[in-house]
ROZADO-820384 format. One line per 5 residues: for each residue x, y, z of C-alpha. Coordinates in steps of 0.2 Angstrom, whole numbers, plus 2048, in hexadecimal, padded with zeros to 3 digits. Example, Ala and Ser with C-alpha at 12.3 -4.5 7.8 and 13.67 -1.06 7.14 Angstrom:
BEGIN
83E,7EA,827 | 844,7FB,824
//
This chain:
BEGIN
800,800,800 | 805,812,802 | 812,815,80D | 812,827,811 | 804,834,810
806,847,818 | 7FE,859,815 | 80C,864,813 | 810,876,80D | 814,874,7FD
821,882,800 | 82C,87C,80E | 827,86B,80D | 824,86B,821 | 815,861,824
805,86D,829 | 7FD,86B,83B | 7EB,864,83B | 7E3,874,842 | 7D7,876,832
7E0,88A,830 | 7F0,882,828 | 7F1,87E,815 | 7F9,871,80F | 7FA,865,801
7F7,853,800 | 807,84B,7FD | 80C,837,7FC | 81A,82D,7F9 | 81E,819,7F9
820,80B,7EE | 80C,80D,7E5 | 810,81F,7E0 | 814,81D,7CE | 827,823,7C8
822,831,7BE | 819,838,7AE | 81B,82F,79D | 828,83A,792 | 824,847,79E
834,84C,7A9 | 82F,85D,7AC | 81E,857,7B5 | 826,849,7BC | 834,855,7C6
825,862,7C8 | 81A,853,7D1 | 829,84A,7DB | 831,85A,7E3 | 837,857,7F4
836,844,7F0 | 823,844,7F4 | 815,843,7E4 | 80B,851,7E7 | 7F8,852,7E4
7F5,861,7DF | 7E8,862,7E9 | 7EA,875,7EF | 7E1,87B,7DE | 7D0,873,7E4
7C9,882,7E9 | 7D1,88B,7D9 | 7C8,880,7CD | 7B8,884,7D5 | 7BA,897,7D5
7BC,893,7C2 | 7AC,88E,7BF | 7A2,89E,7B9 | 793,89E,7C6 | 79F,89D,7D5
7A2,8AE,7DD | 7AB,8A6,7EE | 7B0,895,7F3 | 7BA,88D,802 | 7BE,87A,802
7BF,871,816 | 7C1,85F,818 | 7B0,856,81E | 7B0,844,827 | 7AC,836,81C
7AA,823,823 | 7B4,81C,814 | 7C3,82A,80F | 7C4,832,821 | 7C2,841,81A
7BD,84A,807 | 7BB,859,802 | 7AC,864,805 | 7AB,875,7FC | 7A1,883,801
79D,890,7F5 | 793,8A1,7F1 | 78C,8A2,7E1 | 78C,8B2,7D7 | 77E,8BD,7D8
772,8B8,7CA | 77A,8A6,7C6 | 775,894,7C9 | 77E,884,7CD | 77A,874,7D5
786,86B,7E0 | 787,85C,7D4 | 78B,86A,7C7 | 798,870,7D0 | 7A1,85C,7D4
7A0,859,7C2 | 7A9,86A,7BE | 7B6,865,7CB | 7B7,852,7C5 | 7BB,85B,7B4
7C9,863,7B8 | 7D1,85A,7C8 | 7D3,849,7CC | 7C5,840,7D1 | 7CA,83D,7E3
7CD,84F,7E6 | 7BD,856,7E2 | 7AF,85C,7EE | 7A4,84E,7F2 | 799,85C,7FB
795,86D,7F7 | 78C,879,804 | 784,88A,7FA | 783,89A,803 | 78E,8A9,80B
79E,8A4,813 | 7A2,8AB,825 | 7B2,8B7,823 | 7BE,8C1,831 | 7BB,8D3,830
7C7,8D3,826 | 7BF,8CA,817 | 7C8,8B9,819 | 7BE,8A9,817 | 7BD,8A2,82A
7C3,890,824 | 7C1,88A,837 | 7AE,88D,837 | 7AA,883,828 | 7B5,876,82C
7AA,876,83D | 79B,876,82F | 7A1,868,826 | 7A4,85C,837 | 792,862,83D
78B,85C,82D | 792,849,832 | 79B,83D,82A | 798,838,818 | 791,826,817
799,81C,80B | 789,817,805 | 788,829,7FD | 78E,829,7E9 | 7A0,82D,7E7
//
């Protein structure tokens, strides 16, 4: 199986602290990563820096500001009996636009790998600091509320 799994700051390469305020990026390593990209060195050095494959997962939330109805999205970790944990996105559509939760997975599933899009999606105004940051800690409180994901939901 995998041997090594860790969130780290894709900068420094330290592992991130579980306090739900750090970002990080999924990063693996061990003998079921694959060796590289096919004639590809530059991806390959790109995706193996530091000697861990990373995910890529930090675009999430770029992907989803993409998508033309959305106006404001943040992406917390929910609990999910299978995975642990998967991605939950909440996101404030643009005055006037329309999207459906399912549209917004497919969007995502589109243009990231499967695994790392949401496999829920909260609509409505996110809770900010004075300040105008996107207070990450309250819906990741949000997401736990909500309970876990049953694996008997569709993937």
């Amino acid at each position: 199986g995998m041997e090594e799994l860790d969130i780290k700051d894709p900068e420094t390469m330290q592992s991130v602290p579980p306090d739900t305020k750090t970002r990080g990026e999924v990063m693996f390593r061990g003998n079921t990563v694959m060796n590289g990209y096919f004639k590809d060195s530059k991806a390959t050095a790109d995706a193996f820096k530091g000697g861990w494959f990373r995910s890529g997962d930090v675009g999430v939330e770029s992907v989803i500001y993409s998508h033309p109805a959305v106006l404001e999205a943040a992406v917390v970790g929910r609990p999910d009996d299978y995975w642990g944990e998967t991605p939950c996105a909440f996101v404030k559509l643009k005055d006037g636009c329309n999207a459906s939760a399912d549209e917004i997975i497919k969007y995502c599933r589109d243009h990231l790998s499967h695994y790392m899009a949401p496999r829920t999606v909260v609509f409505g105004e996110l809770p900010k600091t004075s300040t105008g940051k996107i207070q990450k800690f309250v819906l990741h409180q949000k997401a736990k509320d909500m309970g876990s994901l049953s694996r008997t939901s569709r993937l």
